[in-house]
MARNU-596787 format. One line per 5 residues: number of its first residue (from 1); for each residue z, x, y of N, C-alpha, C, O. Coordinates in steps of 0.2 Angstrom, whole numbers, plus 5000, padded with zeros to 4 digits. Layout:
BEGIN
NUM) Z,X,Y,Z,X,Y,Z,X,Y,Z,X,Y  ...
//
This chain:
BEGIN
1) 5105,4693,5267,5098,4694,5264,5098,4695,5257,5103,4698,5253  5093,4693,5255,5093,4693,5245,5089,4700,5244,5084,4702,5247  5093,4703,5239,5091,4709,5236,5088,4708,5230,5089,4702,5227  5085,4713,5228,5084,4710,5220,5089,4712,5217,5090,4707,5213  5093,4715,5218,5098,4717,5211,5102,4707,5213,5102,4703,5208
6) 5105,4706,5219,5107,4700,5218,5101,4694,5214,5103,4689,5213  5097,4696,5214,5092,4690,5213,5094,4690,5205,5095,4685,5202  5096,4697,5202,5095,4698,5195,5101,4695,5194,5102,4690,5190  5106,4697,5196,5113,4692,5195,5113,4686,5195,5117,4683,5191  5109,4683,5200,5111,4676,5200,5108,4673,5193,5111,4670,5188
11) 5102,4674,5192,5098,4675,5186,5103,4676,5180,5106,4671,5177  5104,4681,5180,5111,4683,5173,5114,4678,5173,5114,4675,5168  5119,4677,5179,5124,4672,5177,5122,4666,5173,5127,4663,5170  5116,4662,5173,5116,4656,5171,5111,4657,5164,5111,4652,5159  5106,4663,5165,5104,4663,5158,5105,4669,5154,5105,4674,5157
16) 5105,4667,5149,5107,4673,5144,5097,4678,5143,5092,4677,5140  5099,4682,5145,5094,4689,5145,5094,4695,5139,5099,4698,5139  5088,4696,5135,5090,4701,5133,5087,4705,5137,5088,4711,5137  5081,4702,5142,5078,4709,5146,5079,4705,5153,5079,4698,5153  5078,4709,5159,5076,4706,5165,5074,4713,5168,5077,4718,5166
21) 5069,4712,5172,5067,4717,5178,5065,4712,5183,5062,4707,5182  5068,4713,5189,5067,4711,5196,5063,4717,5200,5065,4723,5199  5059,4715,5204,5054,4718,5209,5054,4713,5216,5053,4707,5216  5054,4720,5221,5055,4715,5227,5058,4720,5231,5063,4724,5228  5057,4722,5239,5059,4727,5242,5060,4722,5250,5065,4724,5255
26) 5056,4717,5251,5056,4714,5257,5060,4712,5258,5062,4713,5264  5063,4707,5255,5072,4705,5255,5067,4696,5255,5070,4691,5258  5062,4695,5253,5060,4687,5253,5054,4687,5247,5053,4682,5244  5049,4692,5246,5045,4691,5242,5048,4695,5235,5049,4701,5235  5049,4691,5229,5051,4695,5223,5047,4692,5215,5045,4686,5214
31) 5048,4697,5212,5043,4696,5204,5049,4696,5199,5054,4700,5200  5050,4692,5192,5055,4694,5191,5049,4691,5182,5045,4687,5181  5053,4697,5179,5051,4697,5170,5056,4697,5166,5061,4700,5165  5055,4690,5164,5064,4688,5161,5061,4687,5152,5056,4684,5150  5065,4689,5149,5065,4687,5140,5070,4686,5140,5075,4690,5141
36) 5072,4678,5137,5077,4674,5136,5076,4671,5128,5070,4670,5126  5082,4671,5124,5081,4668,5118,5081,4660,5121,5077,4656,5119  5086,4659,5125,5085,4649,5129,5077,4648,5131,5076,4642,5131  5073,4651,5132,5068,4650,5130,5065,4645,5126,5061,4641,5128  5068,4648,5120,5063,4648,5113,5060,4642,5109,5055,4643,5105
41) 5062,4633,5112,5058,4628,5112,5056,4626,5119,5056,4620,5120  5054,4630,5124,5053,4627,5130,5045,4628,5131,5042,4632,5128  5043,4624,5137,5037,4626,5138,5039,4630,5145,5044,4630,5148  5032,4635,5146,5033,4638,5151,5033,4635,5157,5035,4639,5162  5032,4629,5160,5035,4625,5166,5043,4623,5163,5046,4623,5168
46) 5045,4622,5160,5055,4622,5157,5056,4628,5155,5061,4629,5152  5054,4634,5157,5056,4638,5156,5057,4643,5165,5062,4646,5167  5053,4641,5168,5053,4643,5175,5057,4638,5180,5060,4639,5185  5058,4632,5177,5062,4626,5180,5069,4629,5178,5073,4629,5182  5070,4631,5171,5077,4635,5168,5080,4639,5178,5085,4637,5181
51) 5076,4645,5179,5077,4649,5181,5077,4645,5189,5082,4646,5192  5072,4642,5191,5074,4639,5196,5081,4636,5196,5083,4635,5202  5085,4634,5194,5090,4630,5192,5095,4634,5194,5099,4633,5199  5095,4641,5190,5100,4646,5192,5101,4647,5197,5107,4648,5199  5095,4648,5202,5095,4650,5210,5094,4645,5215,5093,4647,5220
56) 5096,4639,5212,5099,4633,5213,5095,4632,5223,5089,4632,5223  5098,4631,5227,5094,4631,5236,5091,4634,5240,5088,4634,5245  5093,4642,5234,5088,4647,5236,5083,4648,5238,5082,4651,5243  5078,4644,5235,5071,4644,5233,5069,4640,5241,5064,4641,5244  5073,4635,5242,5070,4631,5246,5073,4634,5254,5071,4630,5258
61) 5077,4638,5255,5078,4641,5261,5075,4647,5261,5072,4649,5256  5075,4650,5267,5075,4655,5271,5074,4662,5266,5069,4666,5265  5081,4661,5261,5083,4667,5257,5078,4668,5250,5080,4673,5246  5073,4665,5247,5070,4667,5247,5062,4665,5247,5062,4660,5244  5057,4666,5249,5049,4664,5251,5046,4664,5245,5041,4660,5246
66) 5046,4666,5240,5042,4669,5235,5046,4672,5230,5050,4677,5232  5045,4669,5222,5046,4671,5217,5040,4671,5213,5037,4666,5213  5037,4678,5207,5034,4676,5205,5037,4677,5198,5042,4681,5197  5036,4674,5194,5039,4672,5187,5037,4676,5179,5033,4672,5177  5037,4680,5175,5033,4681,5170,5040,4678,5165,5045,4681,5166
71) 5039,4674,5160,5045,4671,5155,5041,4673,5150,5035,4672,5150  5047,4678,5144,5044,4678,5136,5050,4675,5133,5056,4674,5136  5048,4672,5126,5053,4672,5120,5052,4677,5118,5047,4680,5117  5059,4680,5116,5059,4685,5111,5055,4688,5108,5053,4693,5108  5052,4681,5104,5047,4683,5097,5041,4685,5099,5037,4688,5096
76) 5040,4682,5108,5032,4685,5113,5034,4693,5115,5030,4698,5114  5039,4692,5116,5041,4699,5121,5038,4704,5114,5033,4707,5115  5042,4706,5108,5041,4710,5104,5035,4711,5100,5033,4715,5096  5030,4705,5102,5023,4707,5099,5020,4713,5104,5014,4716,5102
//
């Protein structure tokens, strides 16, 4: 079953974070608030595809049902 802490791991390994919070108790519905400097020329649909990539067949099995996404660039996160 996916936890958030592993959701947050998997996430880590593939992007460089200065912030993450994961949310999510059910082991299949989770929220996740990522500020990545890889970000910083993408559009917010390339930036959510970033993260999709990291959790690579996840998304489309069982393990997890729902992700909701908030993505900042740095220079958004700090205003």
């Amino acid at each position: 079953m996916m936890t958030k802490d592993k959701l947050k791991a998997l996430i880590e390994a593939s992007v460089q974070c200065d912030y993450i919070e994961v949310k999510g108790d059910d082991g299949v519905h989770f929220e996740a608030i990522i500020v990545s400097p890889e970000f910083e020329n993408l559009s917010m649909l390339k930036q959510h595809k970033l993260i999709y990539a990291a959790l690579g067949d996840r998304l489309q099995t069982e393990e997890i049902h729902a992700l909701a996404l908030k993505t900042y660039k740095p220079s958004q996160w700090n205003q």
